[in-house]
LUMVODO-794904 format. One record per atom (N, C-alpha, C): residue number from 1; chain; x, y, z. Coordinates in steps of 0.05 Angstrom, whole numbers. Atoms other than C-alpha are relative to their C-alpha. Layout:
// LUMVODO-794904
(NUM A (X Y Z))
...
***
This chain:
// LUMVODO-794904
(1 A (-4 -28 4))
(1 A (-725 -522 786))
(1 A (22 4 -21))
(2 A (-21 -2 21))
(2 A (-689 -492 724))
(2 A (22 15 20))
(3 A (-25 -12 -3))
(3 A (-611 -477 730))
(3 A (-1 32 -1))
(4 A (1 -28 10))
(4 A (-609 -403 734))
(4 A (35 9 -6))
(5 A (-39 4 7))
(5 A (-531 -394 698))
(5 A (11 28 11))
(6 A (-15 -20 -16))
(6 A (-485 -350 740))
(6 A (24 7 -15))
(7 A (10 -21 -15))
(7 A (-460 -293 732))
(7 A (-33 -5 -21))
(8 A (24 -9 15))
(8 A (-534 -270 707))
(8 A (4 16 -17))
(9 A (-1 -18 25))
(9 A (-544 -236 642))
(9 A (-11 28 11))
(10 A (13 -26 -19))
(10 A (-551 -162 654))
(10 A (2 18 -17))
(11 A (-7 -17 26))
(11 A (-560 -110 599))
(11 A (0 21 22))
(12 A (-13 -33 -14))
(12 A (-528 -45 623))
(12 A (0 24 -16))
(13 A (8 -22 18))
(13 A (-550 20 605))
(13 A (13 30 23))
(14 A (-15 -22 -23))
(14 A (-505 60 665))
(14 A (27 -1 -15))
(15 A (-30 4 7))
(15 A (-435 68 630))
(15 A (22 8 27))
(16 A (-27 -11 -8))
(16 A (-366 70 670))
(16 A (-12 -14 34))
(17 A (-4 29 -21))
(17 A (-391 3 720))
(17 A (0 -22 3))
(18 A (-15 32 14))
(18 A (-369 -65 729))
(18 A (-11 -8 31))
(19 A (21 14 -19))
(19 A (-418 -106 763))
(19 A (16 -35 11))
(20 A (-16 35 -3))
(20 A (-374 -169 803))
(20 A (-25 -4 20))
(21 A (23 21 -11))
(21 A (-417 -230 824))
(21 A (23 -20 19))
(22 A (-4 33 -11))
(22 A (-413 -291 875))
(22 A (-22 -13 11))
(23 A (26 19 -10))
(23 A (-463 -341 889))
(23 A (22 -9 26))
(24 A (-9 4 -30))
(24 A (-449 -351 975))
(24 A (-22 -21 4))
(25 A (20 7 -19))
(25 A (-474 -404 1012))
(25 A (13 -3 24))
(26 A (-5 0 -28))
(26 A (-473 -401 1086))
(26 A (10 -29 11))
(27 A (-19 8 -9))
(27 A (-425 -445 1121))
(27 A (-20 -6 32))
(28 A (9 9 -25))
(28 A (-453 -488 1190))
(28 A (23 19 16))
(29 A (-15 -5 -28))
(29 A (-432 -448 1259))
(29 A (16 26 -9))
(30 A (-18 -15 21))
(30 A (-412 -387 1209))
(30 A (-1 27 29))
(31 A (2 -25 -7))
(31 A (-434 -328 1269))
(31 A (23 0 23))
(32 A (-24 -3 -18))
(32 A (-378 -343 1319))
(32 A (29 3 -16))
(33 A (-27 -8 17))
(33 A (-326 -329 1265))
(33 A (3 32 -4))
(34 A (1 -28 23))
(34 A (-352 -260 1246))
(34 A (9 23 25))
(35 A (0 -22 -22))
(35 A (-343 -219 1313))
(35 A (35 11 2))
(36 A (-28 -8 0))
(36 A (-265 -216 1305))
(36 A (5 14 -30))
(37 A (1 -10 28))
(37 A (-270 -208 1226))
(37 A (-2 32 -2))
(38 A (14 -32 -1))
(38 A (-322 -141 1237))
(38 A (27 23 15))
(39 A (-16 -17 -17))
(39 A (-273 -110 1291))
(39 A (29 4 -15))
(40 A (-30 -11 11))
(40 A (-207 -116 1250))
(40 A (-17 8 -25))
(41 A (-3 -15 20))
(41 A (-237 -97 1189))
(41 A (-17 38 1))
(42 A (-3 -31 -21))
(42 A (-265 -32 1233))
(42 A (21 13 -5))
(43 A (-36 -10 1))
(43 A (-190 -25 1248))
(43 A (10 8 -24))
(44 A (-15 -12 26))
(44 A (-168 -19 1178))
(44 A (-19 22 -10))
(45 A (10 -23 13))
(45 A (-219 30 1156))
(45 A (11 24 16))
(46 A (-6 -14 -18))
(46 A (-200 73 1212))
(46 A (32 12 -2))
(47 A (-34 3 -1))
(47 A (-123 66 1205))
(47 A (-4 13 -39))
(48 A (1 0 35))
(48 A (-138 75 1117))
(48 A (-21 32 3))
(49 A (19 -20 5))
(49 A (-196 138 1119))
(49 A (8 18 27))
(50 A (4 -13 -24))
(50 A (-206 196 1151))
(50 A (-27 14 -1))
(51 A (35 -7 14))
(51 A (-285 227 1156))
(51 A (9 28 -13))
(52 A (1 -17 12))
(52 A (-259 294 1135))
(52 A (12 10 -24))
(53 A (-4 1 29))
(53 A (-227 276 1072))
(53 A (-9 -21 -12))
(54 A (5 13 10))
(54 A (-265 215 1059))
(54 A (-12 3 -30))
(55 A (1 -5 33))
(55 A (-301 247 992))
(55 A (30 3 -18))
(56 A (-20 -11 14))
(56 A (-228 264 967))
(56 A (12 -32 -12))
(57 A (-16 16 11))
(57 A (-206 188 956))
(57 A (-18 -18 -17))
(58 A (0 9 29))
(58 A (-207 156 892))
(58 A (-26 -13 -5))
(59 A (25 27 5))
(59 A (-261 101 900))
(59 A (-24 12 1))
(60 A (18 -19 -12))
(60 A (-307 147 942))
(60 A (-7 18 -22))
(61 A (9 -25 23))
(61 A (-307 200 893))
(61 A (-9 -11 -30))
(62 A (18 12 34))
(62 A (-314 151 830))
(62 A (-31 -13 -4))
(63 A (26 5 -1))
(63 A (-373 129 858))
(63 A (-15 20 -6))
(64 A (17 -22 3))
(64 A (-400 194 867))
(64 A (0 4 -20))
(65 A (4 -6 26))
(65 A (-390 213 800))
(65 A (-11 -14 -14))
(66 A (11 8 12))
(66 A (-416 157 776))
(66 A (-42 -3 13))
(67 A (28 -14 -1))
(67 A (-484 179 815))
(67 A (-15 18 -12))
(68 A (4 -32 15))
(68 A (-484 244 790))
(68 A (-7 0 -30))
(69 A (7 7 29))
(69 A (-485 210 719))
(69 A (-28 -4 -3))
(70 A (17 12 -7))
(70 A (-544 175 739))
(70 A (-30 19 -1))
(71 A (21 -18 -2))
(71 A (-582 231 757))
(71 A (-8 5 39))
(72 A (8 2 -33))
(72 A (-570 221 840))
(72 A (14 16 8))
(73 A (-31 -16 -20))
(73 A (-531 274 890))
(73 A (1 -10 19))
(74 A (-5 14 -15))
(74 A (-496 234 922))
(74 A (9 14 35))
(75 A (-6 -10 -24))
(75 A (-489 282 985))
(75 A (-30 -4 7))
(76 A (31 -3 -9))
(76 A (-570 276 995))
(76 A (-2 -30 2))
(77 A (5 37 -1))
(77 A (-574 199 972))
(77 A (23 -13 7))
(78 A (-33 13 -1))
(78 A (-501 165 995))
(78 A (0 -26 -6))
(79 A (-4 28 8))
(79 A (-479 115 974))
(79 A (3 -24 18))
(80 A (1 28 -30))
(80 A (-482 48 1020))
(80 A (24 -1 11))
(81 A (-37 6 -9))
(81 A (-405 46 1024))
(81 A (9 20 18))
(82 A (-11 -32 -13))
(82 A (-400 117 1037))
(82 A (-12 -2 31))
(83 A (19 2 -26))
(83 A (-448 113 1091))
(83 A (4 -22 28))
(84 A (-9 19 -28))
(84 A (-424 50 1126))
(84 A (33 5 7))
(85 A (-27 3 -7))
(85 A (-344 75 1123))
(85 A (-8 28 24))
(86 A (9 -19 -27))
(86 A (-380 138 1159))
(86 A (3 -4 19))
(87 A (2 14 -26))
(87 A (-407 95 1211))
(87 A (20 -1 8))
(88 A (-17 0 -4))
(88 A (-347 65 1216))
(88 A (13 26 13))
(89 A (-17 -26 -6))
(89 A (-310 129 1224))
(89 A (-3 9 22))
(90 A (8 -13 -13))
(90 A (-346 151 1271))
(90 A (2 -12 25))
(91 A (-4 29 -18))
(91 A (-328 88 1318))
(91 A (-20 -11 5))
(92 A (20 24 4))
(92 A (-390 55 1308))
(92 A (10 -25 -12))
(93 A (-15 26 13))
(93 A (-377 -16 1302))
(93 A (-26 -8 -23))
(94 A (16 12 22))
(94 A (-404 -60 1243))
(94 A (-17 -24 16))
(95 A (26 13 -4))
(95 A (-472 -88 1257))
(95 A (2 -29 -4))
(96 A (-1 24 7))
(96 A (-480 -159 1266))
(96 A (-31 -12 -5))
(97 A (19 -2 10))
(97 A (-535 -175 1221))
(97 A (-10 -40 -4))
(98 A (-3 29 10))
(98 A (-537 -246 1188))
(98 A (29 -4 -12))
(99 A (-27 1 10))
(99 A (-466 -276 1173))
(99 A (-3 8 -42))
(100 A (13 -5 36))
(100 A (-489 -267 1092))
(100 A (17 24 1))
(101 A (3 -18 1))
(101 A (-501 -199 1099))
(101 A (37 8 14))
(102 A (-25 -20 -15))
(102 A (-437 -175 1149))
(102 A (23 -12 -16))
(103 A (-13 10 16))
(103 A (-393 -214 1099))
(103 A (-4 24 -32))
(104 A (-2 -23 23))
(104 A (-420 -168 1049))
(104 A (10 31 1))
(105 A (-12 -28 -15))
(105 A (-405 -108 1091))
(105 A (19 2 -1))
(106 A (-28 7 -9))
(106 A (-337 -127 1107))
(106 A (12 2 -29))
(107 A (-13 -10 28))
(107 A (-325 -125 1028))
(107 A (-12 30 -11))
(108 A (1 -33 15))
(108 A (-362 -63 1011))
(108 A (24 12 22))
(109 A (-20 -18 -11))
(109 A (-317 -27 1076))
(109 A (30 -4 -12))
(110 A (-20 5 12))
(110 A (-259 -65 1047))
(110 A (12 14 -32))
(111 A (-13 -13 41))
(111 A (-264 -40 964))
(111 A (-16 30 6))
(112 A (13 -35 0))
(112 A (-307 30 997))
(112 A (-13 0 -31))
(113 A (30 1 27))
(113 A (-367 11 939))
(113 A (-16 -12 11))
(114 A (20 17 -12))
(114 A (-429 -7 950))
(114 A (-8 -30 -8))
(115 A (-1 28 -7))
(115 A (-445 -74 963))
(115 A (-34 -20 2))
(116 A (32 8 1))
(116 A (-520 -115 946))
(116 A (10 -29 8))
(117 A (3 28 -6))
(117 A (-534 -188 993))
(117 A (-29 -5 2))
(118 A (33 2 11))
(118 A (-597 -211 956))
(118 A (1 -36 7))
(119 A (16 25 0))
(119 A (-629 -277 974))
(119 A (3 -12 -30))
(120 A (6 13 29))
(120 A (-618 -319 910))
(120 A (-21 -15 -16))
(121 A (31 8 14))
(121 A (-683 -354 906))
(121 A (-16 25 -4))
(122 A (26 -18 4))
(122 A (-722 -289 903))
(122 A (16 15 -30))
(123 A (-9 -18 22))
(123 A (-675 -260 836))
(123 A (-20 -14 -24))
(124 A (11 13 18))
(124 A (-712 -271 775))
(124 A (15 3 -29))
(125 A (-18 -10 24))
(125 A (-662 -262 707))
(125 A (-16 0 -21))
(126 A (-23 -12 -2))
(126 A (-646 -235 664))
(126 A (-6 33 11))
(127 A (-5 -18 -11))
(127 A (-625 -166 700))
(127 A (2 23 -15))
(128 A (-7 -26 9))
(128 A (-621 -93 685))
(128 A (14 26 10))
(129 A (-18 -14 -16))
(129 A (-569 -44 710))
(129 A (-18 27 -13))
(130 A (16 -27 4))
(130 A (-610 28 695))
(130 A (-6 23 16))
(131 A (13 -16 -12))
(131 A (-626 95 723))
(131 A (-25 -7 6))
(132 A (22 6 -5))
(132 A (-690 91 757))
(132 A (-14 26 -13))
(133 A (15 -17 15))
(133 A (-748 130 719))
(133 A (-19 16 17))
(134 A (21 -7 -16))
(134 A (-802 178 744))
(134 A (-22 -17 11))
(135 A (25 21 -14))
(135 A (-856 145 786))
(135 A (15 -22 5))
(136 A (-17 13 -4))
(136 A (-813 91 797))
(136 A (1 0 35))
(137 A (-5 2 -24))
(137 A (-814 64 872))
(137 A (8 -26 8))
(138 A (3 29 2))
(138 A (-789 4 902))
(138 A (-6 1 36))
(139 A (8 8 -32))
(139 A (-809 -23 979))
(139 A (32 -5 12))
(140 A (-31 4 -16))
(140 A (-734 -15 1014))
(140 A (2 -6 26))
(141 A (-8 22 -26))
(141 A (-713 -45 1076))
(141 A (-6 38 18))
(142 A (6 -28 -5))
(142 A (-717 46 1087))
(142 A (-29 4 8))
(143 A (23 -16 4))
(143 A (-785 47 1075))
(143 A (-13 4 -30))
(144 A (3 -13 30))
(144 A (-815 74 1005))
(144 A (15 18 -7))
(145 A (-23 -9 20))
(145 A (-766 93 961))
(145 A (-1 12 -23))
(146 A (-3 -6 15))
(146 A (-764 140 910))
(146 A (23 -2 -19))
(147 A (-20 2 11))
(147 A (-723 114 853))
(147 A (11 14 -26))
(148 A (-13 -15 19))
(148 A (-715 171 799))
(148 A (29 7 3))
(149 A (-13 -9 18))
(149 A (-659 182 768))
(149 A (29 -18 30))
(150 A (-17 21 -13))
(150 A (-621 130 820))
(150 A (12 -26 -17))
(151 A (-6 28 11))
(151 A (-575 72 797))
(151 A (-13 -16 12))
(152 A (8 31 -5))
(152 A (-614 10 797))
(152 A (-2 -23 -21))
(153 A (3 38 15))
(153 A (-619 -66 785))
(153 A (-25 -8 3))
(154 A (28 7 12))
(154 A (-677 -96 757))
(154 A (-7 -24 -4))
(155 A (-9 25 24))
(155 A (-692 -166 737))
(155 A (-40 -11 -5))
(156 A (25 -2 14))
(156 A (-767 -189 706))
(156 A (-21 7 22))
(157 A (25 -10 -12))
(157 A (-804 -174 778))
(157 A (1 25 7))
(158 A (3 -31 -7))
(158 A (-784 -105 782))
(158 A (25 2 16))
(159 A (-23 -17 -22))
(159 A (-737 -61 840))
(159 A (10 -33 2))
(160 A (-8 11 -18))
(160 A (-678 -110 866))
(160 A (8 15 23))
(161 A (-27 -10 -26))
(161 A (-632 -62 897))
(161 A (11 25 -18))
(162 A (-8 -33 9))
(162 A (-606 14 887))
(162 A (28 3 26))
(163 A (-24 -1 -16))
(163 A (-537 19 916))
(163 A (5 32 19))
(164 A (20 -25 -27))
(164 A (-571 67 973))
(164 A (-8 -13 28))
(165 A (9 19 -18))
(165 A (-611 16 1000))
(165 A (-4 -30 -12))
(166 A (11 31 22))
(166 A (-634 -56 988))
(166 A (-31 -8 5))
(167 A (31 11 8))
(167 A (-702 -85 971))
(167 A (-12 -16 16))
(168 A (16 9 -18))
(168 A (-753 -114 1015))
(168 A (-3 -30 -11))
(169 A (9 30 9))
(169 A (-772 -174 965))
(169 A (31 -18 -6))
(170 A (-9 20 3))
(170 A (-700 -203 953))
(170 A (18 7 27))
(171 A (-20 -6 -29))
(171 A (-673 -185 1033))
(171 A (4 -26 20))
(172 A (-12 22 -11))
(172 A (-633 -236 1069))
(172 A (-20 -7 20))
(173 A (5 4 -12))
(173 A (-668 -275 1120))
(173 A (7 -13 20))
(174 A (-9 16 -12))
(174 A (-651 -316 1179))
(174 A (1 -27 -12))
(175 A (1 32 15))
(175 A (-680 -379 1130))
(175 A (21 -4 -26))
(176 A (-8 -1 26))
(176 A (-632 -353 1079))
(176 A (28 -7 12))
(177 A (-28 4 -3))
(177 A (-566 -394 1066))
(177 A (13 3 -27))
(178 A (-5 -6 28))
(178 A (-557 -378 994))
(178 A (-5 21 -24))
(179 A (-4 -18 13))
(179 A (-539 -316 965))
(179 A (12 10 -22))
(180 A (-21 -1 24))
(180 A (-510 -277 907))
(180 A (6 33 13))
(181 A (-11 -18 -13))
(181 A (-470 -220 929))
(181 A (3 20 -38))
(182 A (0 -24 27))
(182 A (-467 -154 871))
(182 A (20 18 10))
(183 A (-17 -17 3))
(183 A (-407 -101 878))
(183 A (4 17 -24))
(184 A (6 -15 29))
(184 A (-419 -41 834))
(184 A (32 14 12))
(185 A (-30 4 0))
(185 A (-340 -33 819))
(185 A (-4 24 -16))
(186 A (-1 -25 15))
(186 A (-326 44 785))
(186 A (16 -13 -24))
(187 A (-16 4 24))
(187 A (-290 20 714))
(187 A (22 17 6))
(188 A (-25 -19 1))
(188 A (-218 42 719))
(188 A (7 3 14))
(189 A (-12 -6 -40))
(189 A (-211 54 795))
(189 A (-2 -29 9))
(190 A (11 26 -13))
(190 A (-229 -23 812))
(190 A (-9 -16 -21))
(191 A (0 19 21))
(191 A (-227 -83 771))
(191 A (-13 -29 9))
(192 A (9 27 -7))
(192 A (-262 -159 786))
(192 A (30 -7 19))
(193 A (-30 11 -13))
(193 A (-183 -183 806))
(193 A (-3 6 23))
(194 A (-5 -18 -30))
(194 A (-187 -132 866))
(194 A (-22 -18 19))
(195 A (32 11 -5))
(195 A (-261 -153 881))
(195 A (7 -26 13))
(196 A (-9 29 0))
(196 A (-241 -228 875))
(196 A (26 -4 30))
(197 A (-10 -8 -14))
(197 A (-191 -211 918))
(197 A (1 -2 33))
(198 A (12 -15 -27))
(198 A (-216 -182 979))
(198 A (-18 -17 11))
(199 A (19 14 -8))
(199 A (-274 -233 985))
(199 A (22 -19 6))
(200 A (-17 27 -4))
(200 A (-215 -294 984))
(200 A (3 8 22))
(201 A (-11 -4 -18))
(201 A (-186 -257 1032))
(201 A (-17 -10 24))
(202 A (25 7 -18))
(202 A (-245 -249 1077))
(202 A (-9 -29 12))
(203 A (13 38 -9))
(203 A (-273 -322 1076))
(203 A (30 -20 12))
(204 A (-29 8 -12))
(204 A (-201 -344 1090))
(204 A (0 6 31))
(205 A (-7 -8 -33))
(205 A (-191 -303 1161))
(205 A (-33 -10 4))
(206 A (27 7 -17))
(206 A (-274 -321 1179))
(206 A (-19 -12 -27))
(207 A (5 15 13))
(207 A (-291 -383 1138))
(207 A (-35 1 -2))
(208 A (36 3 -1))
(208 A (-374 -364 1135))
(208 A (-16 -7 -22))
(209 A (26 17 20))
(209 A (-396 -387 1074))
(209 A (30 -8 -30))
(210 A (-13 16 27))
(210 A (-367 -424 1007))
(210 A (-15 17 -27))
(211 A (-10 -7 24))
(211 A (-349 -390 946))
(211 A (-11 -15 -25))
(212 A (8 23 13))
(212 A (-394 -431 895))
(212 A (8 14 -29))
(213 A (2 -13 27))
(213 A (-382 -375 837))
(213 A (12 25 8))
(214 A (-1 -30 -1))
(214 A (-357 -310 818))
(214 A (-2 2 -29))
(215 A (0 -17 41))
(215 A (-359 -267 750))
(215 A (4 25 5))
(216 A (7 -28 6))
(216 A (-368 -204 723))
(216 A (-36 -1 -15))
(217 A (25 8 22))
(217 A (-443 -191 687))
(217 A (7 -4 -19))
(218 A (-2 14 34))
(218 A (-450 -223 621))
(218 A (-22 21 -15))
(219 A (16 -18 12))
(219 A (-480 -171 578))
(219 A (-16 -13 -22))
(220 A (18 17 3))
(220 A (-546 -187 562))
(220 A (-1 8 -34))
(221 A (2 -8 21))
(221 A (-568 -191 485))
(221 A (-21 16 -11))
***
């Protein structure tokens, strides 16, 4: 099998976002680490937000705006982050899904952006960061998805992921131990460093998978 070179090349046609990468692989005996992880990082959203000024802070709102660019209203379509610090809020605990996946959670509630855990054998490069066009649908973990005028990623088989929902063809599985994790970062509010950051942190307190890569996209030619 050819090398596929990480980060992936990604021509970007959304201005004012900064796409951080890591290739994850899952870690033996990773789901008895994550049940203390989910609950304190609960705690800090809780103790950090509140639901009735959550649109008012910085991250939250740069997302939105950078929907609204897009062509999405983000009070009808929310954003994944927005939507799981909700939950949160609301004292719903964080879902224990596949360690992958709740590792990815735990950093979108952490940087409040949304957050894509794609299966890495199903990506095909190079990638495209874009509004979605009319007619435009992709098969979402939702259901059928209308993707006009939504931010999405793309790479030569079509829909990956719309930082809404995620995609049916590259969605984590129980057989899946090798992932690449996406963080759509607002330019200027949130930088890779932060990003980089927050994941160290994470895998540090609940050791679930190894750090094989990170980046930013490499803008494609």
């Amino acid at each position: 099998m050819m090398e596929i070179p990480f980060p992936p090349q990604v021509r970007c046609e959304l201005p004012g976002w900064l796409l951080f990468w890591a290739d994850l692989e899952l870690l033996p005996d990773a789901d008895g680490r994550l049940e203390a992880l989910r609950s304190e990082v609960g705690e800090r959203v809780r103790q950090v937000y509140r639901l009735e000024t959550l649109g008012e802070q910085p991250t939250v709102a740069a997302v939105r705006r950078l929907f609204r660019q897009a062509g999405c209203d983000p009070t009808r379509y929310r954003p994944a982050s927005e939507a799981l610090l909700r939950r949160i809020l609301k004292e719903e605990d964080l879902p224990a899904i596949h360690p992958l996946v709740d590792l990815g959670n735990c950093v979108s509630a952490r940087l409040a952006v949304p957050v894509c855990i794609a299966d890495s054998s199903t990506i095909d490069p190079p990638l495209v960061w874009r509004a979605g066009r009319p007619g435009e649908t992709m098969a979402s973990l939702k259901g059928p998805f209308n993707l006009e005028g939504k931010p999405l990623l793309l790479d030569r088989q079509g829909p990956v992921d719309v930082p809404i929902t995620g995609s049916e063809r590259v969605k984590v599985t129980q057989a899946t131990s090798r992932v690449w994790l996406v963080a759509y970062l607002p330019a200027g509010v949130l930088d890779a460093a932060r990003a980089q950051d927050v994941l160290d942190a994470l895998v540090v307190a609940a050791p679930v998978a190894a750090v094989r890569g990170t980046g930013v996209m490499r803008q494609a030619g």
